[in-house]
N, C-alpha and C positions, 0 to 999 in steps of 0.2 A: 481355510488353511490355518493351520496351528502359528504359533511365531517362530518353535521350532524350524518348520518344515520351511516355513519362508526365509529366515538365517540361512537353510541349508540351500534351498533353491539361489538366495544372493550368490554364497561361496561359489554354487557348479557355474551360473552362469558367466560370475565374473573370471573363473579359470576358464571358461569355453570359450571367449572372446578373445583372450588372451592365447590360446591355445589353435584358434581358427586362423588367425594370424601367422605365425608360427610354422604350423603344420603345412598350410597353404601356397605361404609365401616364403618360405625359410626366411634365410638372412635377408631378403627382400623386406622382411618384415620391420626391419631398423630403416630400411630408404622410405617405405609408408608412411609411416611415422613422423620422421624426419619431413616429408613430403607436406604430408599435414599441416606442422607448425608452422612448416616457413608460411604456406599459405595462408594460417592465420595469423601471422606477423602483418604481411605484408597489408590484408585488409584490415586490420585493425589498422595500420599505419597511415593506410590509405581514408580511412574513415576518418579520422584525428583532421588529417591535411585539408581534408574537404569542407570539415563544419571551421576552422582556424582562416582558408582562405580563398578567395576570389578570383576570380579572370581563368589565365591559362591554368592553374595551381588547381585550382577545384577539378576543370574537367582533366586533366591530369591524374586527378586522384580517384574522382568517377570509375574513370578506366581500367586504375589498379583496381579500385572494390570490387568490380564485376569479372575481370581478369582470372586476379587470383585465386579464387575460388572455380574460378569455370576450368582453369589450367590446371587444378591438383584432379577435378574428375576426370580430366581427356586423359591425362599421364597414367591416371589407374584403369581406364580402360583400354588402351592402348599397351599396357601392361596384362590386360585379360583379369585384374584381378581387381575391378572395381566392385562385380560382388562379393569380395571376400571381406573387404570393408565394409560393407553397407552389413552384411550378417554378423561381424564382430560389432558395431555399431548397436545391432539392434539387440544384440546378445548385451552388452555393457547397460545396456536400458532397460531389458527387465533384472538387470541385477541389481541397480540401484532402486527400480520400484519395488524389489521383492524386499530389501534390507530398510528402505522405508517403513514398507506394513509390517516386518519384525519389530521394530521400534517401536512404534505407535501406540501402543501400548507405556510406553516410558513418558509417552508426554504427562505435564502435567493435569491435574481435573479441570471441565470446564467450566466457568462462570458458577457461584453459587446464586441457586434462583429459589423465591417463594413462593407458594400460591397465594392469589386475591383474591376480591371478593369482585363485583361489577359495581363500577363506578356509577356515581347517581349522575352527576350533572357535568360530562364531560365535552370539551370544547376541540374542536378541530380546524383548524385552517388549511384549507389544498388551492393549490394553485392548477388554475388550469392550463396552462401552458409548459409546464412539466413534463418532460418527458414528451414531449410531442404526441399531447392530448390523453394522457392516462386516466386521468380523474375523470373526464366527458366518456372515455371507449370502456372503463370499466364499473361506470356510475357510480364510484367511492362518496359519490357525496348522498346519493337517491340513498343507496345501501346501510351509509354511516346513520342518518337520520331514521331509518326503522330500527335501528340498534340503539335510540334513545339519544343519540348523539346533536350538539348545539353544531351546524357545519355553518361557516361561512367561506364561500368563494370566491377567491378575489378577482378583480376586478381588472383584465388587462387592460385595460383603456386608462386607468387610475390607479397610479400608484397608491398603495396603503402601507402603513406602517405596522408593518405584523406584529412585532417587539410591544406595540402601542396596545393594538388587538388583544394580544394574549392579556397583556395588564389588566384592561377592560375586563375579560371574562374571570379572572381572578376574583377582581373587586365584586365583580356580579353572583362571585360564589359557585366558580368552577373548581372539578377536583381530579381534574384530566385533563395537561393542553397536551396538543397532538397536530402532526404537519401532514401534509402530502404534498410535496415537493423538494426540490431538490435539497443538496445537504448545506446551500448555504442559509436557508431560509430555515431550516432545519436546528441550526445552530445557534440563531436569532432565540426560537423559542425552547429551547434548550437552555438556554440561559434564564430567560423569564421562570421556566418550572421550577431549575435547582434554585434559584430566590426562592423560592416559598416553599420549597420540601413537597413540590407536586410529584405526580408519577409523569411523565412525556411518552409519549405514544411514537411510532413511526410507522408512515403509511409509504412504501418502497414506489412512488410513482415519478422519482426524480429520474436521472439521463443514464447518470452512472450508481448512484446509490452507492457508496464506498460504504457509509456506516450503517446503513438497511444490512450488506454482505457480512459485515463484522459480527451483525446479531442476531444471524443466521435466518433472516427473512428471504420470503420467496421472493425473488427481486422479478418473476416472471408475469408472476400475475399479485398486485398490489390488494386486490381486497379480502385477500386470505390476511391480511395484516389486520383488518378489522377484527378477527376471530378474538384478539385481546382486550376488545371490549366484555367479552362474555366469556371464556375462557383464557385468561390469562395468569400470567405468572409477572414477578418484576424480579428485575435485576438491581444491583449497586454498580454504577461505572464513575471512571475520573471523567472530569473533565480541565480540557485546556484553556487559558486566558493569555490574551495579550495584550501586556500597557505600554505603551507609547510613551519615551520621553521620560522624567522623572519617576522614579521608582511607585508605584502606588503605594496607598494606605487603607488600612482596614483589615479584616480579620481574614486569614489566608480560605480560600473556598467558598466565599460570597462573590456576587455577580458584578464589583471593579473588574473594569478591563473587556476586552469584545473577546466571545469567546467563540473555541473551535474544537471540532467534534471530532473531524480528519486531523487534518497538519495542517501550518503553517510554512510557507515555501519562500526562500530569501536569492534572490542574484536572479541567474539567468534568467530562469521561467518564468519569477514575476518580474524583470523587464521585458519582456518579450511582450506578454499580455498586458502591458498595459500602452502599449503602443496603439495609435488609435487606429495603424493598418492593418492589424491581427485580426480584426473581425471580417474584414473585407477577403483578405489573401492570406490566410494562414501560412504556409507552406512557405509562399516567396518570404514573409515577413520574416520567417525566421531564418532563413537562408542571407538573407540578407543583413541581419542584427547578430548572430553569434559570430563571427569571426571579429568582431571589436569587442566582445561580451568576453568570450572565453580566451583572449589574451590580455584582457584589463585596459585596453584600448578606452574605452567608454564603461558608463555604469559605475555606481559607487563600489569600490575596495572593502568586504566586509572582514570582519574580526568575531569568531566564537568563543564565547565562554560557555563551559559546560561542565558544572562541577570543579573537577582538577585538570579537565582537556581545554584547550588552547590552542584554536587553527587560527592563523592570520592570512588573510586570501584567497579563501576559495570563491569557487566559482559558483557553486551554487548547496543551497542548504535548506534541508527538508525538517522543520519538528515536529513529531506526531504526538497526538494523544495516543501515549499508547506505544511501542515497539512492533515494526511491522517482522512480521515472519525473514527468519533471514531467505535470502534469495529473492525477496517481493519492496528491495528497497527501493523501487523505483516509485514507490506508492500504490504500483499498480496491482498489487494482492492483497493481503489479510493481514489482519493482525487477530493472532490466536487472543488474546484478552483485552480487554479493555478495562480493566480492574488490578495491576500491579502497581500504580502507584508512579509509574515511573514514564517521563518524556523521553520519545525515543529520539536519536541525533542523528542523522547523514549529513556528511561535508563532502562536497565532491569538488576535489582540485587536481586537477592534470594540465602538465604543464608544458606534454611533448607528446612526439607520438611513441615512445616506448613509453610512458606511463600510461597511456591509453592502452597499446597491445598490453599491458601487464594486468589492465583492468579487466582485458576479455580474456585471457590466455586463466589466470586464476579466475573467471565465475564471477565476478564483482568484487574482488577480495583483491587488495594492492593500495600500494602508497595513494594513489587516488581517490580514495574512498574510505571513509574513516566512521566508524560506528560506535554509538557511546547511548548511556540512558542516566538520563538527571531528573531531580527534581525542577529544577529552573533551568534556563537557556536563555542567554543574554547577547542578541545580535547588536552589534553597532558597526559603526559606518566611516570613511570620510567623506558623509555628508551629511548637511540637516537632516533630510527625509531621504528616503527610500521605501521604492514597490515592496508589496507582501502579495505574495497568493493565500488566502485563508477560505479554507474550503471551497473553494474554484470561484472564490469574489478577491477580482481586484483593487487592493486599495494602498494608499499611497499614506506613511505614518512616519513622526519623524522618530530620532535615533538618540539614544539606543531604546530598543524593542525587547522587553523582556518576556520571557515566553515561563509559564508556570504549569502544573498542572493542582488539581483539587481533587484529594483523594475519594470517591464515593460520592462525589455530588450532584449525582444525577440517576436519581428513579426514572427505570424506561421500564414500561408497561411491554409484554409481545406476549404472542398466542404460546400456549402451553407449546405445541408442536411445530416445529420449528424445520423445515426443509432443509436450510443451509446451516446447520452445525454441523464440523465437520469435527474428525477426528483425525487433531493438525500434529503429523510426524515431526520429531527431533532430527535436526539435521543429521546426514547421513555420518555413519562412522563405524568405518571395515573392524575396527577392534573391538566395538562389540556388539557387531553382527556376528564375527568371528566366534567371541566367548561366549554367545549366543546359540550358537549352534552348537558348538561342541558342549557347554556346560550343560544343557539341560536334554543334551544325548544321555550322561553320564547321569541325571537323575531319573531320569524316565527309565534308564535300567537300573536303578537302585542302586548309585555304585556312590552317589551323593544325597545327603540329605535334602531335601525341596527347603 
């Protein structure tokens, strides 16, 4: 489908939604509506209540969550007009996916890559415990070794010092390190490579693989990732650092400071993890820790600086290498590049439950949630130390925490062909989907110049 035709499929569907409504329900159409929000008031509101507090007040709030939402469906079909909703509904969703794939086109180009040559004496370390046994189910290490590859397998029984490992193969006159496992162990020798201006490899057989996703690896099956030992391409990406305490020194984009591939995570979530019941009882631990968390009850009081932004007290704060796609700030999507240069910022502070409903009613967009991208990010604290999540390892560093990024400093080796590159659409926007459709009617009949 042309981007015309998909502009013009957005406009009909989102008037036929609008118009299903309407025609359906007449003036009923404003009580739907109406009906709607309240019910997402109220479970936003109710949701806010539940994670803030305890005893009667939680299940309380329990009640309204599943309530309100179950009471806006009975009320529409008791009305007879619950599928007139659910088809404008569905009509509203292919109009934002048709105005999506109009645009997508508009995004920017992806990653500039080179071709290589194959490495002569390249080094990998995989864990086997990764992924709940990837390197053993998919022989990454039998496979990587007839590809000429040095593989050592660590050793679950014995801790090793990977960081340590990788130097060793260095010194021995490697010219490729390379991981298979997850992305904290990931970032360990990520670091080691941008020190020496190596190329770093990534074999996707970690849990979640966030930055395997980023650089459109098959996160499904890990030893297509080998294919860039013999057909490869590299990329230039930033990479993140963090120094603890006293400002570092040295020259901006060398290996001072621990670094990070993902983000670095400040408040909640990394107090929550580093709780020594988190491993045992997820679920209750946190049920049990955020309603002191997210009223400042307990937990160090943090402070952002971020270029010329300035939050004092949020609750919790994400910094990435990298700006995640907007709508994926939870960390739990993409980030379209990883080569702009710039540290991406969330601060998420809600301090009621009408900035909570404001947080879900707008999409993640509200005073709660504040979005910014720097070169540096400077967390501090009212206290010595405070938790960090840095790529899903928690560690505990004292304050203030400067977060930096290094532009270009990291050669990543991957296979020429790539499964998960996507072609990642510009946020949606009716005006010009709009100009989209109508202007390039007007050329395609010659009534404007292309």
């Amino acid at each position: 489908m042309s981007r015309r035709w998909a502009a013009r499929l957005a406009l009909a569907a989102g008037v036929a939604a609008v118009a299903v409504l309407v025609v359906f329900a007449g003036l009923g159409s404003l009580v739907l509506m109406g009906v709607g929000w309240a019910g997402l008031v109220l479970t936003a509101a109710g949701g806010w209540w539940m994670l803030t507090h305890t005893g009667w007040i939680r299940a309380l709030a329990v009640l309204l969550v599943v309530a309100a939402p179950l009471g806006v469906l009975i009320l529409y079909a008791v009305a007879g007009l619950l599928w007139v909703v659910l088809v404008s509904l569905g009509l509203w969703a292919l109009a934002v996916s048709a105005g999506r794939a109009a645009l997508v086109e508009d995004s920017p180009p992806g990653m500039p890559e080179r071709r290589v040559g194959r490495p002569e004496r390249p080094f990998l370390i995989m864990n086997p415990r990764s992924g709940g046994g990837k390197v053993e189910k998919f022989r990454l290490a039998e496979r990587a070794r007839a590809l000429g590859a040095e593989v050592v397998v660590l050793d679950p029984a014995r801790p090793q010092d990977v960081a340590e490992l990788a130097r060793t193969a260095v010194r021995s006159g490697a010219d490729l390190l390379g991981v298979a496992g997850g992305d904290g162990t990931q970032a360990l020798v990520a670091g080691i490579a941008a020190e020496h201006d190596l190329p770093f490899m990534v074999i996707s057989a970690g849990t979640r693989n966030h930055f395997a996703m980023d650089l459109g690896l098959d996160r499904q099956d890990p030893s297509t990732c080998l294919e860039a030992l013999t057909d490869g391409v590299e990329l230039r990406i930033d990479l993140g650092y963090l120094h603890a305490g006293e400002p570092a020194e040295g020259p901006a984009g060398r290996s001072e400071g621990r670094v990070f591939i993902n983000n670095a995570s400040f408040g909640v979530y990394a107090e929550v993890v580093q709780s020594p019941a988190y491993r045992d009882d997820k679920a209750r631990t946190i049920l049990e820790m955020l309603p002191d968390l997210l009223t400042h009850h307990t937990g160090a009081r943090l402070n952002v600086r971020a270029g010329s932004l300035t939050k004092d007290g949020p609750q919790a704060v994400l910094v990435s290498n990298n700006p995640y796609e907007r709508g994926d700030s939870a960390g739990l999507g993409r980030r379209g590049r990883l080569d702009s240069g710039r540290l991406g910022v969330l601060c998420v502070g809600v301090g009621n439950a009408a900035e909570a409903t404001e947080l879900l009613l707008r999409g993640g967009q509200g005073r709660g949630l504040t979005e910014a991208t720097a070169r540096e990010v400077v967390v501090d604290a009212d206290a010595p130390v405070i938790p960090v999540g840095v790529d899903g390892e928690a560690l505990t560093l004292p304050t203030p925490v400067r977060c930096r990024l290094a532009p270009g400093a990291l050669r990543v080796r991957v296979p020429r062909h790539r499964p998960g590159v996507p072609h990642v659409a510009p946020p949606m926007d009716w005006r010009r989907v709009r100009r989209l459709a109508l202007t390039m009617g007007r050329v395609a009949a010659g009534r404007e110049p292309a």
